[in-house]
N, C-alpha and C positions, 0 to 999 in steps of 0.2 A: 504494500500500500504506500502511495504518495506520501510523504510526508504533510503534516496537516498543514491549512492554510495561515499564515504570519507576517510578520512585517520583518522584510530583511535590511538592515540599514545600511546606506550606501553615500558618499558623497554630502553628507550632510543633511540627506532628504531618508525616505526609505520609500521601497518598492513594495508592492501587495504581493507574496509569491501564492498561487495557487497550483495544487498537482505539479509542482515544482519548478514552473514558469513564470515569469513576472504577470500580472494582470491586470486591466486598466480597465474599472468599474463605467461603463456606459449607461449611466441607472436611472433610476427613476424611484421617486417614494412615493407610492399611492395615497389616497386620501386616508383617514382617522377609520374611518369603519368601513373600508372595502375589505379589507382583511376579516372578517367578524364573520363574513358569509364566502362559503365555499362555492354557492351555487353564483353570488355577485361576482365572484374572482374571475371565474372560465371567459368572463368578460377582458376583464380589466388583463388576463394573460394575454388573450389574441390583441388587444392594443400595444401592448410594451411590444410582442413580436413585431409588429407594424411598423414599431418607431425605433428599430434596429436596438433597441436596449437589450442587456446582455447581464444587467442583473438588476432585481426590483427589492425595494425598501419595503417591509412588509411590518405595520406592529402587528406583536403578541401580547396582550390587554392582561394583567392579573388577572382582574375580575373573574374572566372566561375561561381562564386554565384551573381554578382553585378557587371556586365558587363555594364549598365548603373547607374550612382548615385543614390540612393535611392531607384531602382526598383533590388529586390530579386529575384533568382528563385532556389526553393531548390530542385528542382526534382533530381539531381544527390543523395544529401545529401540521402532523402528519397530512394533513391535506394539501396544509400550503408546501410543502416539500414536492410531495407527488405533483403539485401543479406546474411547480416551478420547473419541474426536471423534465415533465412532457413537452414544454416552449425551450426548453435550453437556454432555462434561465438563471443565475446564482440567485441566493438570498442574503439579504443582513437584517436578521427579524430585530426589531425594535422592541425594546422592552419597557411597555407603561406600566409599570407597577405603583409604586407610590407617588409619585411627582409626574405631570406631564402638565410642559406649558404653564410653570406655578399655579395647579392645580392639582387635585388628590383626586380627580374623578373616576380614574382605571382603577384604581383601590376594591376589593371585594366589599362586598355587602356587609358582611363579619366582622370589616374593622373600619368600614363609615360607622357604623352603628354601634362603637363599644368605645366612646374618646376616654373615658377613662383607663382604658387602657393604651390604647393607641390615642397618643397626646394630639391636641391640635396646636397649633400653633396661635400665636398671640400678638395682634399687631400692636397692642399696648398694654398692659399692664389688667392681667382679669380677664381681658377681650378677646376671646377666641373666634378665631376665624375659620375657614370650612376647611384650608390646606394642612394635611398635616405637619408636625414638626420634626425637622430633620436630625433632631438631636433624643429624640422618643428611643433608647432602645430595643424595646416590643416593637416598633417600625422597624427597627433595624435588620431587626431578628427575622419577623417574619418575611418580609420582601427578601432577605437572603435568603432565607429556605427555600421561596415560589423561585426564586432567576437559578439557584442551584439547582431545584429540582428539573425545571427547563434543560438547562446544559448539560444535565447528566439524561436526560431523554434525545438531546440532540447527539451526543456521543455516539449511544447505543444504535439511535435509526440511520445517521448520517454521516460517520466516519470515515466511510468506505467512499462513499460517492460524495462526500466533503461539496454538497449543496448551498448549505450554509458556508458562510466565508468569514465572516465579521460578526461584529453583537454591538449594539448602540443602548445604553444602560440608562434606563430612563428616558425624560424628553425635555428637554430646556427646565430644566429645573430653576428654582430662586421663587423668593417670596414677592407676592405682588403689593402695592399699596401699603407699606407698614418698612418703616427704618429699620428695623432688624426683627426678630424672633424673639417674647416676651415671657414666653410658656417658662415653668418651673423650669425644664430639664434645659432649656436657651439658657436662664440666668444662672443656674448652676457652672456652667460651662464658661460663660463670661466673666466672672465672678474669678476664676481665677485666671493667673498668670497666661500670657501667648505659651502654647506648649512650645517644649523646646526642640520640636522637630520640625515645626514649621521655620524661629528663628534660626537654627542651623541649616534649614535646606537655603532661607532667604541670604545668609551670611552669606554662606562660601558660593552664589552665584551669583554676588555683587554686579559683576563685569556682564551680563547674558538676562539683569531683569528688565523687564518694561515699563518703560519711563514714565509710566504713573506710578509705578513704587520703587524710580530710584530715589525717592525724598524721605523712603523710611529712617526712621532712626534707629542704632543698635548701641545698646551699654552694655556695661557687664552685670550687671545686677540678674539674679535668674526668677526676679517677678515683675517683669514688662505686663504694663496693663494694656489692652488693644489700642486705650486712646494714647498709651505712651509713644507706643511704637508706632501705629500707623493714623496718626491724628484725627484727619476731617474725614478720612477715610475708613474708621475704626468700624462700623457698624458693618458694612458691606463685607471687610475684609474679614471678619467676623463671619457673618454668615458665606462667605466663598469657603472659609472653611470649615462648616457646617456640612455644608452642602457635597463639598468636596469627598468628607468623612463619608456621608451615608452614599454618594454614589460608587466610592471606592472600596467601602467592605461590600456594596452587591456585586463588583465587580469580583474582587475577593474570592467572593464564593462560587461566582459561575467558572474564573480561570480555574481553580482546582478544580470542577469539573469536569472541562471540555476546553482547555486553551486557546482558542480560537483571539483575535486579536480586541479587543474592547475598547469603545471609544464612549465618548458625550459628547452633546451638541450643545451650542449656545443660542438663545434668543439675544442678538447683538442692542446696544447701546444705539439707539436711534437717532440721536444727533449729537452733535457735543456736548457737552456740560448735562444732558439728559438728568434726573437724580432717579437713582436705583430705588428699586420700587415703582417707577413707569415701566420698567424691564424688571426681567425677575432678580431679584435682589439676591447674589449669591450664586447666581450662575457663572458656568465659565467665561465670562468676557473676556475680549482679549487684554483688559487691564488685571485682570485678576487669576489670569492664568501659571504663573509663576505659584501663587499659595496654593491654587488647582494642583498643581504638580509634585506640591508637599505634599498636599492631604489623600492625593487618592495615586498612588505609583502602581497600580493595579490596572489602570488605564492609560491605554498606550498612547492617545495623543487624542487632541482638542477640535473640535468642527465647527465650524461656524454654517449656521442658517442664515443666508443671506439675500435678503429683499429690500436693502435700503440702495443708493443709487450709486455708490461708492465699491463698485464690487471689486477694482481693481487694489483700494487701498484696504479691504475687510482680507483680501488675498494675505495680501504681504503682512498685515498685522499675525495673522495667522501661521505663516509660513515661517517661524522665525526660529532659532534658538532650538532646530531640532524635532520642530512637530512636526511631520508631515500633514501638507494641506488634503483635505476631504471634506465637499459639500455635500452634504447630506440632502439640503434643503434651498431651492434657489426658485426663482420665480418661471413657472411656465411658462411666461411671454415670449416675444418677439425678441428679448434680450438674451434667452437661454443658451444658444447655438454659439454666441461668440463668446459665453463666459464659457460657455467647455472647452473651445479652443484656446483662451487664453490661459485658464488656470493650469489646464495640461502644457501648456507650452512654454510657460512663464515660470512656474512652481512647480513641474513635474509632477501635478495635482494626482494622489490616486484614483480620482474619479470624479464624477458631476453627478449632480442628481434632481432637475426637477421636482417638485411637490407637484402632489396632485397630477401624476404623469397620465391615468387615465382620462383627461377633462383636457387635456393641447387640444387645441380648436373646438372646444363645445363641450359639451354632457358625452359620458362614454354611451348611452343610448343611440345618440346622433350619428357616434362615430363609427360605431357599429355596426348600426343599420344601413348610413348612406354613406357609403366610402366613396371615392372619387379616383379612378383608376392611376397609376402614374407608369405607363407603358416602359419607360428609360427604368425605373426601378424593379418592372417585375413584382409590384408590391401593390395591395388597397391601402391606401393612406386619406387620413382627411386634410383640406386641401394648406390647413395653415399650421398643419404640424411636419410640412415635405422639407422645410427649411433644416430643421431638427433630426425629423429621417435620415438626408441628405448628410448633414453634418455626422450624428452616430454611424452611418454605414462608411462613411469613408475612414472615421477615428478607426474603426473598426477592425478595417483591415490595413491600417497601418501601423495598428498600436504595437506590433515588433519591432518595429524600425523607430519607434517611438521608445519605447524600452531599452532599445542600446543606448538612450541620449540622456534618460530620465540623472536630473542630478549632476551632470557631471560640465555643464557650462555651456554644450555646445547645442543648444535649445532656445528659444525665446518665444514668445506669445505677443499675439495682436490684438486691441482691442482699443472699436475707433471711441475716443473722447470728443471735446470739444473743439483742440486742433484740427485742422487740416490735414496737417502729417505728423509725424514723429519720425526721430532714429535712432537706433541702436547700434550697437557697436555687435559684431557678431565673424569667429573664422578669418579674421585679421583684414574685414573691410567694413566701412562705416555704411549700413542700408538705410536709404530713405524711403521710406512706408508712407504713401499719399493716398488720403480718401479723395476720390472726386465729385463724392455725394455726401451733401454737409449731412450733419447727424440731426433727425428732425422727430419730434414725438412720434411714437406710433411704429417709428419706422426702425428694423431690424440692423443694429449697428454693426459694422464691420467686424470681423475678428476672424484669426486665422493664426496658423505658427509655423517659425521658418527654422531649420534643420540645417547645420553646417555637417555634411555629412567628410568633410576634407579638404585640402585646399584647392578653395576657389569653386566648390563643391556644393552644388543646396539643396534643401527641398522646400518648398513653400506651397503650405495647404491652405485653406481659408475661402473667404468670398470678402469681395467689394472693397479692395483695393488692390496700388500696382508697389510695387519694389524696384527703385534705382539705387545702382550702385556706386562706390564712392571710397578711394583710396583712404586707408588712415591718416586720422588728422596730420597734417606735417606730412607728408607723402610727396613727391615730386610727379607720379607717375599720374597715367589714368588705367581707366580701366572699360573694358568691354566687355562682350558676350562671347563665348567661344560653343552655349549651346543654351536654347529655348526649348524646352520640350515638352510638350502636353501628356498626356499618361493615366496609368490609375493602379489602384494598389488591389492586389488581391491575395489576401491572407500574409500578408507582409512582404511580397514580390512584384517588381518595379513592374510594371508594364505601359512600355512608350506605346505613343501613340503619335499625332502629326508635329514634325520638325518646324518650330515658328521661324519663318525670315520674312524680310522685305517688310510690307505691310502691319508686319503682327510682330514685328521685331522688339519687344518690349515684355516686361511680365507685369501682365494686369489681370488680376484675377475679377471676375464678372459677380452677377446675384446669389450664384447658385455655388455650393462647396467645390472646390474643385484643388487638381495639384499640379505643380508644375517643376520638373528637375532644371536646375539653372548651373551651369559651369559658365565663370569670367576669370578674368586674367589679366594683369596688371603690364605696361608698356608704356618706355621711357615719352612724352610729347615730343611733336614735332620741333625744331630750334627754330 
């Protein structure tokens, strides 16, 4: 048997290895309760097939697996396995247990109904609110039992055919509406000193934290109170390490049973200065991912869900200091298509993921019943999700040739902003990247990534832009084409197509995903 699926670290990024090949997730995360019904799914699978995706986000609800204490029933689980593997598709089931989206709703019945024993939380002082509290032991307890019991069920069904790939632990966890967590078991916690494993992991990586908490303070004294250490920021940082705690012992317990790789997502900080509590208060943001990284090392790296409009700097906030980038959660729109080429091309991203990937151009009813033929793809697609098909099927079958680059410099990503053009420095020539279609509401912004496969060597995949090239700064020389060529990939193998000259002697990529192999060459000017 393969060796299980993990994260292999490489170049300062890491790779997804599956069946012992690198893998480059083309996902999709279905809506909140498509997963709940087996007989809704048969749906929502023949759409992912459509839209060339290759592995689907599926949650697994408490509630529905452990609807009584200690009595399991994995029948849904094992369905969505069976379904997945008839579309040839991976899974990364989602686990809502206690927290999703700072709410307690996926919670069973057994522990809505019993807060005195399963504490709630308290957004002041008495006041309990409907989320539970992350510091409740018996919360602890039980949600590690239901995600262990899960991952020693996914062992047993799926080790062999390693379906499942990944585990996403919880769902944007943090408290909404309330400065910090007020419950007994919060003030106990508060009450004393910063534990000294948070300020040892914060200390010795002084030089790699992010620059909302390089203003912490460190003494020697070994009873730092949160507002000692992290001043205006004590409450949040307080509960990121709450929060931290409980999703990293459910982690805890599901890697001892089924190792598989485990992550969390973030609900991000929606504008600047935002105050915590309009987002979940204590979830992974990227300011608070460093004390994320003390409290819960059970979880191998950080995800951001990204729907605000800044998708290229939510990237790199993300991508820093070792975490590998994975969007779990990104807007279906018109924007989808070039934030997968950029994140994979720019951050060696292991994957994109739409929300809501049955619903690209309409209700999955619509799409289902009234497809709209695309004769060039061989495929039924609905007509405003061919951008996205388009884009996943070509990622698709280049993702090998994508995989030799992941990480190692000779990669970059496109992704048109408010300029005109941009450049980058890439393979020892400066490329200039021109949109010639301003960027306009509504409309599908450029994105694509170009491949230094050697010198003077490219590949440039993308839609709706062109690529000139341009000697290193200080350079005496120019530079030209020595080959334009049209092409396509299939299962990671070049295949040319028409030689561009004369009229077409440029590389301008048009509306539609497309690649092109580019060899230039540097030559002294005329005197």
């Amino acid at each position: 048997m393969n060796p299980l699926p993990h994260l292999q670290r490489t170049g300062g990024g890491a790779q997804l290895i599956v069946e012992g090949a690198p893998f480059l997730m083309l996902a999709g995360e279905v809506h909140n309760s498509s997963s709940s019904s087996l007989a809704y799914m048969e749906r929502v699978w023949e759409r992912m097939a459509a839209l060339h995706c290759n592995t689907a986000l599926t949650p697994i609800s408490w509630e529905l697996i452990e609807p009584t204490e200690g009595e399991f029933d994995f029948t849904l689980v094992d369905g969505l396995l069976e379904g997945a593997r008839r579309h040839n598709l991976r899974l990364v089931p989602l686990w809502f247990g206690a927290f999703k989206n700072g709410r307690s709703t996926y919670a069973p019945e057994w522990v809505k109904t019993n807060p005195q024993r399963f504490v709630h939380a308290q957004s002041h002082p008495g006041h309990d609110v409907l989320p539970l509290s992350c510091f409740c032991e018996e919360t602890i307890g039980a949600d590690s039992r239901a995600f262990g019991a899960l991952m020693r069920h996914l062992r047993k069904v799926d080790a062999e055919q390693q379906t499942a790939i990944m585990v996403q632990v919880e769902n944007e966890v943090g408290l909404m509406r309330a400065p910090r967590d007020f419950s007994a078991p919060a003030e106990r916690v508060f009450a004393q000193p910063v534990p000294s494993s948070l300020v040892d992991y914060l200390s010795t990586h002084t030089k790699t934290l992010h620059p909302a908490l390089s203003q912490i303070q460190f003494d020697d004294t070994p009873s730092m109170t949160w507002s000692d250490m992290f001043g205006g920021d004590a409450n949040e940082a307080f509960m990121s390490w709450g929060f931290g705690r409980f999703v990293g012992r459910v982690a805890e317990a599901g890697r001892t049973a089924y190792p598989l790789p485990h992550f969390a997502n973030a609900w991000l900080v929606q504008y600047e200065g935002q105050p915590a509590g309009e987002y979940p208060n204590g979830g992974p943001v990227s300011r608070m991912m460093d004390i994320w990284r003390a409290a819960a090392p059970a979880i191998e790296f950080l995800a951001p869900d990204i729907y605000i409009d800044d998708f290229a700097g939510v990237c790199a906030d993300y991508a820093r200091s070792g975490n590998p980038l994975f969007i779990p959660e990104a807007r279906r729109d018109h924007t989808a298509p070039a934030g997968a080429f950029y994140a994979i091309g720019e951050h060696s991203a292991l994957g994109f993921s739409p929300f809501g990937i049955e619903s690209i151009g309409g209700a999955i009813e619509e799409a289902i019943a009234g497809p709209v033929a695309d004769a060039s793809l061989g495929i039924q697609t609905d007509p405003s999700g061919l951008l996205l098909t388009r884009t996943y099927r070509l990622l698709s079958h280049m993702a090998p040739i994508i995989a030799q680059h992941q990480n190692k410099g000779s990669m970059r990503g496109i992704l048109q902003r408010s300029a005109p053009d941009m450049g980058l420095d890439l393979g020892g020539y400066r490329l200039q990247v021109k949109f010639p279609t301003p960027l306009t509401p509504g409309q599908p912004p450029a994105g694509g990534l170009i491949i230094a496969l050697g010198e003077g060597d490219y590949l440039i995949a993308g839609f709706g832009f062109s690529v000139q090239f341009h000697p290193a700064p200080g350079s005496p020389s120019e530079v030209d084409f020595l080959e334009i060529s049209e092409g396509d990939y299939r299962h990671g193998e070049w295949l040319p197509g028409r030689r561009l000259n004369g009229d077409e002697y440029g590389v301008q990529l048009g509306a539609a995903p497309c690649v092109r192999r580019v060899r230039v060459y540097e030559h002294n000017p005329p005197i």
